[in-house]
N, CA, C and O atoms as CSV, one atom per row, in Angstrom:
chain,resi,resn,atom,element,x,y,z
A,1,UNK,N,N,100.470,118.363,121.827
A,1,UNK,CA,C,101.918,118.231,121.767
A,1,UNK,C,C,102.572,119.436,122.446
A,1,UNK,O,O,103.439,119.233,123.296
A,2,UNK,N,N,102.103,121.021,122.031
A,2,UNK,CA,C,102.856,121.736,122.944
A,2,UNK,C,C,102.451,122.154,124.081
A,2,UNK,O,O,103.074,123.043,124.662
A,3,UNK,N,N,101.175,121.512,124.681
A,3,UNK,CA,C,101.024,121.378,126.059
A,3,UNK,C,C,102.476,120.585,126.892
A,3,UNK,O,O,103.125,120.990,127.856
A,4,UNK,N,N,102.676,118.941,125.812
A,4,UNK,CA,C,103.102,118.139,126.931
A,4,UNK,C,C,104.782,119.034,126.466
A,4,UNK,O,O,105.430,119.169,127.504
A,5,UNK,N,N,105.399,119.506,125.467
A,5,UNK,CA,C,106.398,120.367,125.640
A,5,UNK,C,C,106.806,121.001,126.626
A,5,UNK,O,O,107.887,120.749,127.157
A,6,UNK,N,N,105.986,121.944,127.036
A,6,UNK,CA,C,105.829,122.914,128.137
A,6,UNK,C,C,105.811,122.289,129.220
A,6,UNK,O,O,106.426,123.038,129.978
A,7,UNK,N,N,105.433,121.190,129.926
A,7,UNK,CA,C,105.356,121.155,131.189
A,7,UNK,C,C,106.513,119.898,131.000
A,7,UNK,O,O,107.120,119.737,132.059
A,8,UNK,N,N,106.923,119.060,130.021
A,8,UNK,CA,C,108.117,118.233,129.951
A,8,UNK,C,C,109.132,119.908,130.287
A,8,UNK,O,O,109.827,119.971,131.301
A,9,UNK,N,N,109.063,121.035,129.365
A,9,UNK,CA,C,110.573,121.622,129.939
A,9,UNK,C,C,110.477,122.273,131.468
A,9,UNK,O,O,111.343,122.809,132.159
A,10,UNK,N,N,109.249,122.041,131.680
A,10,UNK,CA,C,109.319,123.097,133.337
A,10,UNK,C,C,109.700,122.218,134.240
A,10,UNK,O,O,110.354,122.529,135.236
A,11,UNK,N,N,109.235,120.785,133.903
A,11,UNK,CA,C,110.056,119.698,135.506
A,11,UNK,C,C,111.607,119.479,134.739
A,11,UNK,O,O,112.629,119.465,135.426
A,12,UNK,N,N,111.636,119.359,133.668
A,12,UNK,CA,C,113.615,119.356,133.465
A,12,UNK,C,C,114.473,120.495,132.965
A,12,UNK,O,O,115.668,120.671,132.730
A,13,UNK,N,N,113.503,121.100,132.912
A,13,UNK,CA,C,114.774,122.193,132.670
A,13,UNK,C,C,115.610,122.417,131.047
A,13,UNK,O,O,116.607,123.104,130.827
A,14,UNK,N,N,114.624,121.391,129.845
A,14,UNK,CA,C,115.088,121.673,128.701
A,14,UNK,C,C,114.059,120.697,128.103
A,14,UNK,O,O,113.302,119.948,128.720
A,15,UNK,N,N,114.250,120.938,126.144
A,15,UNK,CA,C,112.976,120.154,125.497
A,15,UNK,C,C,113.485,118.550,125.364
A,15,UNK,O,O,114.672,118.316,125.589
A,16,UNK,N,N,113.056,118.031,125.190
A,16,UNK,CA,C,113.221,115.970,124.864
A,16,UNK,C,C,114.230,116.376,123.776
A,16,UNK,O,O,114.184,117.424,123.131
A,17,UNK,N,N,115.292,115.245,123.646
A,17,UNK,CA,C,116.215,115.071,122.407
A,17,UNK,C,C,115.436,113.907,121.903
A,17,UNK,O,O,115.550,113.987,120.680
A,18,UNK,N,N,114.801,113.006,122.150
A,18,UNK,CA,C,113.523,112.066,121.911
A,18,UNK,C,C,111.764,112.321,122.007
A,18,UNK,O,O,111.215,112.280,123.108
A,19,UNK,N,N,111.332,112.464,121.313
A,19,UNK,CA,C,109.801,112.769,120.903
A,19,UNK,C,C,109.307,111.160,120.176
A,19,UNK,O,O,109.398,110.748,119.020
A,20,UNK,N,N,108.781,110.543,121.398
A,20,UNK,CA,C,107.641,109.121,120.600
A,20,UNK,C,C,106.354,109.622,120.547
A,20,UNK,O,O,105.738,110.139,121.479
A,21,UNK,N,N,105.980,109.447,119.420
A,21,UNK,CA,C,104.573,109.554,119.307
A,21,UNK,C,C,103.904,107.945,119.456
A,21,UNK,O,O,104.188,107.201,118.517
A,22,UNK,N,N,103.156,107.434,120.414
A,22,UNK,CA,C,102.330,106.114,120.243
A,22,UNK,C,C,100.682,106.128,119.742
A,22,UNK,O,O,99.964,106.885,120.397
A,23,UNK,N,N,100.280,105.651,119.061
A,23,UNK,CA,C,99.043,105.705,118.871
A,23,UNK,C,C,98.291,104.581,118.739
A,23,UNK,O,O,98.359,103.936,117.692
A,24,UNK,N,N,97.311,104.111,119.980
A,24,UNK,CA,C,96.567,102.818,119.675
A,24,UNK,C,C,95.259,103.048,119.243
A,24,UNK,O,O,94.538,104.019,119.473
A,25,UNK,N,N,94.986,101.812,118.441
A,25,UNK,CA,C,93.518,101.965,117.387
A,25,UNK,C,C,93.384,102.559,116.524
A,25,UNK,O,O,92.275,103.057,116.330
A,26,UNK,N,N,94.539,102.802,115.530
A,26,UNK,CA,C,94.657,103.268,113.978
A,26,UNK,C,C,94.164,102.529,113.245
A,26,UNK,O,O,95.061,101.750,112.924
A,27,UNK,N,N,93.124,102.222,112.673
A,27,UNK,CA,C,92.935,101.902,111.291
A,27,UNK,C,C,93.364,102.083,110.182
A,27,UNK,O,O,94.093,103.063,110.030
A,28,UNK,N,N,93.066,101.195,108.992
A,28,UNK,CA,C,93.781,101.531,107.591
A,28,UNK,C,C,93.464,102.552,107.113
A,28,UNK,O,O,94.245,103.294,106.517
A,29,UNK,N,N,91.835,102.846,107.354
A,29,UNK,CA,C,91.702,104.264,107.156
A,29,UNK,C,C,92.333,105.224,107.650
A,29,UNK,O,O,92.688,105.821,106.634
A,30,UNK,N,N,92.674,105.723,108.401
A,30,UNK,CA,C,93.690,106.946,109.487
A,30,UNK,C,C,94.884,106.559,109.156
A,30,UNK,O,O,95.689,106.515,110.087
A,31,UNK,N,N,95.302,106.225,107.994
A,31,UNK,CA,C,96.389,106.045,107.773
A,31,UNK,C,C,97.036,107.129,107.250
A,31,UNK,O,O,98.152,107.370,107.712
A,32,UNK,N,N,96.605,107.831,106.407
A,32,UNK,CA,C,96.721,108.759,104.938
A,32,UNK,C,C,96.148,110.172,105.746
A,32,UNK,O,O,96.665,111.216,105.348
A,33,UNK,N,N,95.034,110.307,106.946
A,33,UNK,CA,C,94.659,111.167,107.701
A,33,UNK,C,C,96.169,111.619,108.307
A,33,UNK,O,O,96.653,112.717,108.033
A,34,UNK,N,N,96.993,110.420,109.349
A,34,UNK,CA,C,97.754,110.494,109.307
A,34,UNK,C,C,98.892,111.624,109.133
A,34,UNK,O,O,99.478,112.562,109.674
A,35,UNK,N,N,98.777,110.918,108.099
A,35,UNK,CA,C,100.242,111.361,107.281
A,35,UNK,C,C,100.149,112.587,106.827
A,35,UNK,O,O,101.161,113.288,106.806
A,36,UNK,N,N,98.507,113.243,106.225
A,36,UNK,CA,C,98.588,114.447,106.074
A,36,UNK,C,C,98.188,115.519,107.099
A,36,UNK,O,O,98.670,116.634,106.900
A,37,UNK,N,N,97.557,115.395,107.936
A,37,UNK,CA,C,97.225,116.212,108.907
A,37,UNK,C,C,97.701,115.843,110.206
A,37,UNK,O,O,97.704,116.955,110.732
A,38,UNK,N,N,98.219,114.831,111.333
A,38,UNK,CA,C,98.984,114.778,112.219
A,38,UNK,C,C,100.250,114.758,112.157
A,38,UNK,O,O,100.545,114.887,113.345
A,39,UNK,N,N,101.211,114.685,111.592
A,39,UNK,CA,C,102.253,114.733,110.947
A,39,UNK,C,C,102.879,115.928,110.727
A,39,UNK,O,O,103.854,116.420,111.295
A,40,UNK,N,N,102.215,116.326,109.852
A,40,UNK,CA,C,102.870,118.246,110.105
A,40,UNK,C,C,102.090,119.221,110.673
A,40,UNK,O,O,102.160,120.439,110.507
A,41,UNK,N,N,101.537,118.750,111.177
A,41,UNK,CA,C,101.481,119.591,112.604
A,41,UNK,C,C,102.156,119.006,114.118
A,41,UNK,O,O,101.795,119.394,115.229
A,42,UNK,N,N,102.897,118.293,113.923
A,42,UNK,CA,C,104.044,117.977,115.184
A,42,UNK,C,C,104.969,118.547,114.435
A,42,UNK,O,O,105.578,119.459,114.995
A,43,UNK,N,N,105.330,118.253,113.129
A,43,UNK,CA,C,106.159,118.329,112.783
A,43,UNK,C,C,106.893,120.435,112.358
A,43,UNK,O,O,107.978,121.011,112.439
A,44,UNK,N,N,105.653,120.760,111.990
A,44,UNK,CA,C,105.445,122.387,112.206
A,44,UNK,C,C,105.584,122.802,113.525
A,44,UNK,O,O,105.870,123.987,113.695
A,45,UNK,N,N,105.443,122.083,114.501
A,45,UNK,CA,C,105.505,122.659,116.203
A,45,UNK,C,C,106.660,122.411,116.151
A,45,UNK,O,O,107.303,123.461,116.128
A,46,UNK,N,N,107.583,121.106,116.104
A,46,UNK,CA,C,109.300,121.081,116.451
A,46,UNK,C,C,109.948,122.467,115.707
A,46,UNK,O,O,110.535,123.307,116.387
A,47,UNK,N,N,109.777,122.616,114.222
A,47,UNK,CA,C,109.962,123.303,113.683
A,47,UNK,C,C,109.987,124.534,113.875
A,47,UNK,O,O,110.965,125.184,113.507
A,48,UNK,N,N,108.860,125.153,114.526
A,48,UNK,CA,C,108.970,126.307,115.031
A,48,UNK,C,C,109.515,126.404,116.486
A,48,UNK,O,O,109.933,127.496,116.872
A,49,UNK,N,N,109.531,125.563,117.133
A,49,UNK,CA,C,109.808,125.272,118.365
A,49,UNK,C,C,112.274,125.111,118.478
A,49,UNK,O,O,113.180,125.379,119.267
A,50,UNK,N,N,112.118,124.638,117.370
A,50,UNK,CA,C,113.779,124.650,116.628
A,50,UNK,C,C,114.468,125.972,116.614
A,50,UNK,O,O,115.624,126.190,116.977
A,51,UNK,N,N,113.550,126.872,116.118
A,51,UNK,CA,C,113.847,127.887,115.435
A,51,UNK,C,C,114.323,128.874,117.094
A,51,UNK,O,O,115.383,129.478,117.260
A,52,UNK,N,N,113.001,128.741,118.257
A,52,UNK,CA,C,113.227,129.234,119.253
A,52,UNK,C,C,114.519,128.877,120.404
A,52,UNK,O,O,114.892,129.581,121.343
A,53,UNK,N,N,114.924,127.830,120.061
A,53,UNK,CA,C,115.767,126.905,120.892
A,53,UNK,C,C,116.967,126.736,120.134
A,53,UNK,O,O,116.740,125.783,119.388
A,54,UNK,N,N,118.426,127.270,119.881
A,54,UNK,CA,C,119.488,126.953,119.679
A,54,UNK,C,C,119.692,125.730,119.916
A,54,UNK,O,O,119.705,125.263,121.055
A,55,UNK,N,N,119.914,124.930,118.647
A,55,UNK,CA,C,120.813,123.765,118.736
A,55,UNK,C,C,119.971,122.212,119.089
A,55,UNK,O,O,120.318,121.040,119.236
A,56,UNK,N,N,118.686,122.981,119.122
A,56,UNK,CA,C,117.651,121.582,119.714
A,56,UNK,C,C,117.481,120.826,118.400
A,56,UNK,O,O,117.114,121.604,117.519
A,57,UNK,N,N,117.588,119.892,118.078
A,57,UNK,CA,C,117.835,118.564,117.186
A,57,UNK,C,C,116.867,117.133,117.438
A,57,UNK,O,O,117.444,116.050,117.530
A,58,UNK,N,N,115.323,117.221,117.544
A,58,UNK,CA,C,115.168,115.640,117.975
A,58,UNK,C,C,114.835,115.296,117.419
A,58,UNK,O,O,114.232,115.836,116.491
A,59,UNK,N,N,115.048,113.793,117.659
A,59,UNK,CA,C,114.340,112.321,116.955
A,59,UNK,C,C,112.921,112.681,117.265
A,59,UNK,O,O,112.635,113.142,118.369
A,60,UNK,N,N,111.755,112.433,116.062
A,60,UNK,CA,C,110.939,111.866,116.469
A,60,UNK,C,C,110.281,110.730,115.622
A,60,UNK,O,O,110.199,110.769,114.394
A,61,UNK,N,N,109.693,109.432,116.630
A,61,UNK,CA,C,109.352,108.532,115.821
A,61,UNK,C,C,107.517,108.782,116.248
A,61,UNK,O,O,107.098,109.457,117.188
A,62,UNK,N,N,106.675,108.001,115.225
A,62,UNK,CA,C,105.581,107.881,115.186
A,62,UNK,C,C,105.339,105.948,114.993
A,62,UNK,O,O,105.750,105.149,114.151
A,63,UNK,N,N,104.590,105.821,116.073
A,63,UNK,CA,C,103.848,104.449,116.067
A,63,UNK,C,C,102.599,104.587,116.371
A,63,UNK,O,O,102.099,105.135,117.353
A,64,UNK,N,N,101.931,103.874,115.160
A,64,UNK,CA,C,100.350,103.729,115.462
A,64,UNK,C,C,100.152,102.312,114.833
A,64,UNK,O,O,100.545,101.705,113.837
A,65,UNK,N,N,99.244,102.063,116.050
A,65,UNK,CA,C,99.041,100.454,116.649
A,65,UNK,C,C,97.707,100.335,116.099
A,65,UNK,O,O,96.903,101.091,116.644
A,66,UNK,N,N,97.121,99.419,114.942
A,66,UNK,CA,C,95.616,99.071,114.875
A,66,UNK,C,C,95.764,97.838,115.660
A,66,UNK,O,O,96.668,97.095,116.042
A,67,UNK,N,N,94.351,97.952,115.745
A,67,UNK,CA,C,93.575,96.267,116.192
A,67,UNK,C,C,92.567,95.577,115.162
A,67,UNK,O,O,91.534,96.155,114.825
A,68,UNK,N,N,92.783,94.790,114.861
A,68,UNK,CA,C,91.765,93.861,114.366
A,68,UNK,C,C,91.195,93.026,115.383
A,68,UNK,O,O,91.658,93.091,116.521
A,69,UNK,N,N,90.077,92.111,115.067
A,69,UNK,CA,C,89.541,91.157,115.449
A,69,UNK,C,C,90.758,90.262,116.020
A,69,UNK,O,O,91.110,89.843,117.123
A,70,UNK,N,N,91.034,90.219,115.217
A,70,UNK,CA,C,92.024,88.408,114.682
A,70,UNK,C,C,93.652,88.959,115.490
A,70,UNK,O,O,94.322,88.117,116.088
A,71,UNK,N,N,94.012,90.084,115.419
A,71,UNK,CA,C,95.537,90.383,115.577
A,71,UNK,C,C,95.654,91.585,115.757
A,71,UNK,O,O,94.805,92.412,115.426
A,72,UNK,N,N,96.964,91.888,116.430
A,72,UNK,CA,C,96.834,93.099,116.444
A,72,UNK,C,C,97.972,93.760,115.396
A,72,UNK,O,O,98.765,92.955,114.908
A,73,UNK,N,N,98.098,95.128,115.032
A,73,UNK,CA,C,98.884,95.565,113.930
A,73,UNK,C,C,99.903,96.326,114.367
A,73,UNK,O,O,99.720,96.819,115.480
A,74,UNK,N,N,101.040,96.601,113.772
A,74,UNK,CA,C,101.803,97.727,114.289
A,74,UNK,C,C,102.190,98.363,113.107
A,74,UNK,O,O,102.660,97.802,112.116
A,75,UNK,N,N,101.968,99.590,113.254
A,75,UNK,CA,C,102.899,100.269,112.257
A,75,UNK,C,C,103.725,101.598,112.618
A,75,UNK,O,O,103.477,102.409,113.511
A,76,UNK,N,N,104.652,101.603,111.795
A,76,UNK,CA,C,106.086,102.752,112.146
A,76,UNK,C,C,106.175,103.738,111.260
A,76,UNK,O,O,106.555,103.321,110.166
A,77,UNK,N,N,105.987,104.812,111.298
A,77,UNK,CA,C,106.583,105.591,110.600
A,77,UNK,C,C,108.018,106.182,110.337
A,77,UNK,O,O,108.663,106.960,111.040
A,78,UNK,N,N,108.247,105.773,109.486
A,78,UNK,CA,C,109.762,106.853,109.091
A,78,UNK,C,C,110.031,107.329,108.047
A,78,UNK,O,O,110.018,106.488,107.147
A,79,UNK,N,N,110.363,108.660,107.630
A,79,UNK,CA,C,110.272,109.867,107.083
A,79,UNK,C,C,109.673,109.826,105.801
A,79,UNK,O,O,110.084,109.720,104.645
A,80,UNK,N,N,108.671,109.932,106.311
A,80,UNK,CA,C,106.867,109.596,105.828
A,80,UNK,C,C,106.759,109.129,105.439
A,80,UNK,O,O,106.236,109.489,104.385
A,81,UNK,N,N,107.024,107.677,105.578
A,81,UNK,CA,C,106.465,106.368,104.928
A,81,UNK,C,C,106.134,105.270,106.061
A,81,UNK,O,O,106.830,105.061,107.054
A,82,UNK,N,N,105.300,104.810,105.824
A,82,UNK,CA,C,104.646,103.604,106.999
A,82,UNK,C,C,105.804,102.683,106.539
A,82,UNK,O,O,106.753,102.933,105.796
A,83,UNK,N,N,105.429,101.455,107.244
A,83,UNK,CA,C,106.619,100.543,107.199
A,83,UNK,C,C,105.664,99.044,107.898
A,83,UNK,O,O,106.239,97.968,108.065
């Protein structure tokens, strides 16, 4: 994440007011992985990344996409709850 930060602000010239996270091939298991360990650590990088940057404010959403056999799944996160 603060790789793609860094080189998102060097070709524009400032950080995203939008941050998507996509993720394909989540399982039910990596769900709860998730939520406790990828999660705040994006969420600890904006955070500290806030603190350096006056006035920076973004959205970020999280989607992680399983697959089954049969169908495929989507799920959304918003403020920490799947959906």
């Amino acid at each position: 994440m603060g790789r793609a930060m860094v080189e998102y602000k060097s070709k524009n010239g400032d950080l995203p007011d939008r941050i998507l996270v996509y993720r394909d091939g989540v399982g039910d298991g990596q769900l709860q992985y998730i939520l406790e360990h990828e999660l705040p650590q994006i969420n600890a990088y904006v955070q500290n990344e806030k603190c350096r940057t006056s006035g920076w404010e973004p959205t970020l959403a999280y989607i992680g996409e399983g697959s089954t056999s049969a169908s495929k799944n989507l799920r959304i996160m918003v403020k920490n709850k799947w959906l």
